[in-house]
N, C-alpha and C positions, 0 to 999 in steps of 0.2 A: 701286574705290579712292575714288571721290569720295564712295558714302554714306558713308566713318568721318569725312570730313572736313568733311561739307554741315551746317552747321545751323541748327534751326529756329529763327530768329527770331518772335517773336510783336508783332503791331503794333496797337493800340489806339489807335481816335482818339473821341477825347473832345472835350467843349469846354473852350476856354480859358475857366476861371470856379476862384474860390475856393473851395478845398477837394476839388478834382477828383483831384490828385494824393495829395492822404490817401485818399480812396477808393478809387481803383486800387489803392495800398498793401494796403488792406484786407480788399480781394478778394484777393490774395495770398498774406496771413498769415491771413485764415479758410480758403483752402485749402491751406496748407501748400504753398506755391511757392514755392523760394529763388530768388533772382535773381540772378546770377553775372555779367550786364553790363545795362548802358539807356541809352538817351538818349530827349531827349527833343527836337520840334523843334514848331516852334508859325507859324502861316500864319491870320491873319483869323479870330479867336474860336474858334480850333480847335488842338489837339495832337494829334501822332502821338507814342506811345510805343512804343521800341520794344526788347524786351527780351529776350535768352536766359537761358532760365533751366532749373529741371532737370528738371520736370516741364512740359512746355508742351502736350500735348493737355489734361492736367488744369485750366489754366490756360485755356485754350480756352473747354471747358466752364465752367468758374465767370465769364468775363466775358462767353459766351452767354448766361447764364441772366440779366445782368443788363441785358442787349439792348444790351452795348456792340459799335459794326463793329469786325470783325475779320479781321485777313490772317497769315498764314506767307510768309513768305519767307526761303528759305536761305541761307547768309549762309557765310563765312570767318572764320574766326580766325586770325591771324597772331602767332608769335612774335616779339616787338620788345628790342631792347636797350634797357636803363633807363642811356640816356646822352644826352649833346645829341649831336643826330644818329638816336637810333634811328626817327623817325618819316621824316626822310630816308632811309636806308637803304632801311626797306620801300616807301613812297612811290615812289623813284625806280625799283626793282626790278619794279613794276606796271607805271611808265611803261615803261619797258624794251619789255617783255614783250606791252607793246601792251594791259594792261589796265586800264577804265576804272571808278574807283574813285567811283560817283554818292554815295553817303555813305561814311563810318564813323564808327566811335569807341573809345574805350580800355577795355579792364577790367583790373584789376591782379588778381592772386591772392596768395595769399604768397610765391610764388614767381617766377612769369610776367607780365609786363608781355604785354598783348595791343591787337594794333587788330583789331574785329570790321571787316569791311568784306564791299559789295554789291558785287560786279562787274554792271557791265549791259553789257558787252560782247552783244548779241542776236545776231551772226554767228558765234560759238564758243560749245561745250557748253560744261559746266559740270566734265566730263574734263576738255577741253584747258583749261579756265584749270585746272586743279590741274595737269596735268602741267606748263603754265607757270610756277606760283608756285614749284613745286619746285624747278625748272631751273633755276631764278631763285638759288638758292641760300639763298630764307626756311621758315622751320620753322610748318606748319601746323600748328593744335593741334587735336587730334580731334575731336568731337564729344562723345565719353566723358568728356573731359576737361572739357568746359567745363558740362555736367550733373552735378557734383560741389559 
């Protein structure tokens, strides 16, 4: 149950410097990469980007080639209501649940309002936090889905 729901985040740390972020773009749209969420978070002359998108080995590969570091880490997708309160809602429903949410961030689709979020919970698999989120009563979005 957790591979339809686990996904690959891709993270790219570049330096903080002008024009860094057109070129990551770049690499992108020469390999034909949609991006479906990102953030971006920046620490002392340096950025981590960090993006799902729909093609991400592919993706892999083209920012290997251009000797940018690079990591995967599987990540959640949560469905959120587009209301004041929907990032409460999921938020408190983690806390609940006892999961510890080290980043996230938003992607909207034309339909779905989403928080991607990390659990680093390191004493529970990566099962029991999905069977938790479930429990919880929040709607995971699949992973199928968010490669579209």
């Amino acid at each position: 149950m957790t591979s339809e729901y686990s996904i690959k985040q891709l993270s790219i740390f570049a330096p903080n410097t002008p024009g860094t972020l057109a070129e990551i773009a770049k690499i992108f749209l020469d390999s034909e990469v949609n991006i479906s969420a990102f953030c971006i978070a920046e620490a002392n002359n340096f950025g981590v980007v960090r993006a799902v998108v729909d093609k991400p080995d592919l993706a892999f590969q083209a920012f290997e080639k251009k000797n940018y570091l690079l990591k995967f880490t599987d990540v959640f997708a949560v469905k959120m209501s587009d209301v004041p309160g929907g990032l409460y809602e999921v938020a408190s429903k983690f806390g609940a649940a006892g999961l510890n949410i080290e980043y996230a961030y938003a992607s909207r689709s034309a339909t779905t309002p989403t928080l991607v979020v990390y659990v680093s919970n390191t004493d529970i698999s990566p099962e029991t936090a999905v069977e938790k989120i479930l429990a919880s009563g929040l709607v995971l979005v699949r992973a199928a889905e968010m490669r579209i």
